[in-house]
Residue, then its C-alpha position, 0 to 999 in steps of 0.5 A: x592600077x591607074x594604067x590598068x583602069x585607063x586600058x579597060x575604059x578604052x577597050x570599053x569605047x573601042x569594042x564595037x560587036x566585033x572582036x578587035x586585034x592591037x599589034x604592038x609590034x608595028x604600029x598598027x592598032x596600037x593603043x597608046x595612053x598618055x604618059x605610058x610607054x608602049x612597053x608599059x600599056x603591052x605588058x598591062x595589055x597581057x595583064x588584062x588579058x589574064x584577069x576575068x574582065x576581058x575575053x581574048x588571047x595572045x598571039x606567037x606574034x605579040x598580037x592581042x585580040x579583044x572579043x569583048x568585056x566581061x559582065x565583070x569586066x563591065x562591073x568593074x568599069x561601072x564601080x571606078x567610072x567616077x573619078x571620086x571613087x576612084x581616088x577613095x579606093x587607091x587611097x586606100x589600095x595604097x594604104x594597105x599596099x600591094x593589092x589586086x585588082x579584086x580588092x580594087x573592084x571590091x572596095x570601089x563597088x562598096x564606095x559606089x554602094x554607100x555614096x549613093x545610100x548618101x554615106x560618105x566613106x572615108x579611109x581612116x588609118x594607114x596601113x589598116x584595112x579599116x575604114x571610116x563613114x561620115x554621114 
């Protein structure tokens, strides 16, 4: 998921108003992440491009081109920005183990919901969906 989150706010800073092309097959505007393999940012890129939050396709050649972030895709990015909720919600995504990332998007949504009501959410108990609110 951490993979997946650096990828969407990179795309975030390097879409302008025109659709942009990565090419992992030579080196040309290929997007590198820091401590990943190029085969490991690839094959999170065809992940991306088949969640709803980007639009784009897949080319015959490996290509990957970029219109743009969704309104999701952009809600998504604004509920894991902060580092803090970030860490809460794969706390608990590796908790419960082998969750998307809607439950992601969703629980890093609430967190976000709650910190600013001034509730600070806690995760109570492994392997349990159930969490905890310290005010």
């Amino acid at each position: 998921m951490d993979l997946m989150r650096q990828i969407l706010l990179a795309l975030e800073s390097g879409i302008g108003i025109r659709p942009k092309t990565y090419s992992f097959q030579n080196g040309v505007q290929k997007q590198s992440v820091e401590g990943y393999s190029d085969e490991e940012v690839y094959g999170h890129f065809l992940m991306v491009i088949e969640s709803p939050s980007v639009e784009g396709n897949v080319y015959q050649s490996g290509d990957i081109l970029i219109r743009r972030l969704t309104w999701e895709g952009r809600e998504f990015l604004d509920a894991v920005r902060g580092d803090n909720i970030w860490k809460k919600t794969k706390a608990e995504a590796e908790q419960i183990g082998g969750v998307g990332m809607a439950f992601a998007w969703e629980r890093a949504h609430s967190f976000d919901g709650l910190l600013k009501c001034g509730i600070t959410p806690i995760v109570v108990a492994p392997h349990s969906c159930a969490l905890g609110y310290a005010s």
